[in-house]
Every structure is written in C-alpha cells, then in structure tokens.
N, C-alpha and C positions, 0 to 999 in steps of 0.2 A: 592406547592399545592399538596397532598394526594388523587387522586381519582382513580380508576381503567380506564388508561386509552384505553384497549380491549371495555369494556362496552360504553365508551366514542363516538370511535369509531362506536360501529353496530349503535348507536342513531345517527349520521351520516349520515349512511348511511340509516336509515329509514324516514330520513329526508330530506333527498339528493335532493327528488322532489318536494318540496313545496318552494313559494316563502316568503320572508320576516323572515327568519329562521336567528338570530342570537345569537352567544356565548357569554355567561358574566360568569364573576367569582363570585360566589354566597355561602355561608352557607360555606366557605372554598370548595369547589366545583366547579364544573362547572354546569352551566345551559343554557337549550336550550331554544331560544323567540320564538313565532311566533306571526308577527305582536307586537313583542312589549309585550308580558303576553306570562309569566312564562309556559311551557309544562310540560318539564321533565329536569332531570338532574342526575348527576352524586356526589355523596358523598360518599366519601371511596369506598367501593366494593356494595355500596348501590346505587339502579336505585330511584331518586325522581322523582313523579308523581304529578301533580297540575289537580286534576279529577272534575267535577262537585259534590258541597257539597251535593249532593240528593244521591250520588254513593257514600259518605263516609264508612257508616256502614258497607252497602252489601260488599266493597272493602276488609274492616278487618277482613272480612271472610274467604277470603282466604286465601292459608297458604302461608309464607313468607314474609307476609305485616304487618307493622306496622303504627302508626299513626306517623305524621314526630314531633320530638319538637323539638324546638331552643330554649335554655334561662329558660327551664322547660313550657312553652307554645306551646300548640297544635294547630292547625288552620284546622279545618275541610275542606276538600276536598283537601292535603297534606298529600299525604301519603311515606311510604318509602316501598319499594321492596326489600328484602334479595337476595345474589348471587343463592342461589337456586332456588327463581322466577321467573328468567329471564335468567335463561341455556339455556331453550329450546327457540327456535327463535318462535315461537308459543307464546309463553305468554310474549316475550317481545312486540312482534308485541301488542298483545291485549292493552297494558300499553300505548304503545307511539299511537297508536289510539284513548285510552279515554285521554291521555294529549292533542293532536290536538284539539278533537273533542270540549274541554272545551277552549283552545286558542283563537281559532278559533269563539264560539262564545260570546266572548267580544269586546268590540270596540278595534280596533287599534290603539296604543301609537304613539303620535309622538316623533321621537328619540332625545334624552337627554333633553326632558320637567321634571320637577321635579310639584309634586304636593304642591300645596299651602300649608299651614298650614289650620288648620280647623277654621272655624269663630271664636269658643270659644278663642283659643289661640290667634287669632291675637288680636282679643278685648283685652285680657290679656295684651298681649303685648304693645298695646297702654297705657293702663291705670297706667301700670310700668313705662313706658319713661314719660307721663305726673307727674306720682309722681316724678321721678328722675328730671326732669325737674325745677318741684316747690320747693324740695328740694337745687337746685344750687340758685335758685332765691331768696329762703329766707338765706341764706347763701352771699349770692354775696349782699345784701341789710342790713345783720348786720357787715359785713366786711365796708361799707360805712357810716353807722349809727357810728361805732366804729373812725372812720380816723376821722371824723365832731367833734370828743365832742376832 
C-alpha cells in the first residue's frame, strides 16, 4: 500500500483524543473512522477529507483541493487535499476538524454490520431464483414425461 506515511502519521496524532477512531485500508489507502464514517485519510501524498456536502463547492475553492474520483465518479462532500495543503499544521488542523465535525454528525456504525441490499435488488433477486427455480421444474418434469413414454 502506497500512501505518505508522515501525513498518516500527524492524522494520528490529531486524532489521538477522540474515542471510536479506527484504521481501514481504503481507495488503496488508509482511512480514518470515527464512530464507524469515513473522516479523512491518506492516498499517495494526498490528505482525503469526507466534509459536509453543503461545504463541497466553498472547499474547491481553495487552492490544493480537488474533488476526490474513484472509477471516474465524484461524490460530493469527498474531496482530496494536495501535499502543499496540508504543509502548514494550520490547515491540516482546519481539514481534519471539517472530517470530524461531518463524522461525528452521522449515526454510529456498528462494527462489521454490512448493509442490506436495496429493496429494488432483493425483489430482483427473488424474482430470478423463482425463474431459475420454474425453470429446473419444467426441465426436471420433461426428463420424467420422456423416461414414461
């Protein structure tokens, strides 16, 4: 895994005093939880931020920031921070305060629950194993139709 791990580090330590703070490997990356949702993290020599989506715009204003994409998809309030954003301990501070601040207010995950699928897809899902289902059935009932004659 390829990330700056100095940078890794000070988020650490800016982290240091807060409870329910933990590490996952992320985007090839490291990323920091709080409470379970995404703060900030670390990709290459890039600081990733998870900000309130109302702070998106205002954030791309300033210099060194970009919007974060994975896969060619952008996800508003994801942003990325350039190594010159985040030199001065000043404006890291600022960063890993709006990742907190947005952590902080979503509900807290409990650890290794995965989310369901979405209604749409399970219905899907069902509707396939029923076809596959009638399909064995009409198959399994010409295989017996055929043995009889």
């Amino acid at each position: 895994m390829a990330y700056d791990e100095d940078l890794a580090d000070r988020l650490r330590e800016h982290l240091g005093g807060l409870k329910a703070v933990t590490e996952r490997e992320m985007f090839g990356g490291i990323s920091f939880m709080v409470g379970g949702n995404m703060c900030c993290g670390v990709l290459g020599n890039d600081l990733l931020v998870r900000i309130d989506p109302t702070l998106h715009h205002d954030a791309l204003t300033r210099p060194n920031v970009s919007e974060f994409s994975m896969g060619g998809r952008t996800s508003k309030g994801m942003i990325r921070v350039g190594p010159a954003g985040v030199a001065d301990e000043g404006e890291l501070t600022l960063w890993v305060r709006l990742g907190i601040a947005h952590a902080t207010s979503l509900p807290p995950k409990k650890a290794g629950t995965k989310k369901k699928a979405a209604p749409a897809k399970q219905k899907a899902v069902k509707k396939t194993a029923k076809k596959v289902a009638k399909k064995a059935a009409k198959k399994v009932a010409k295989k017996a139709a055929k043995k009889r004659k």
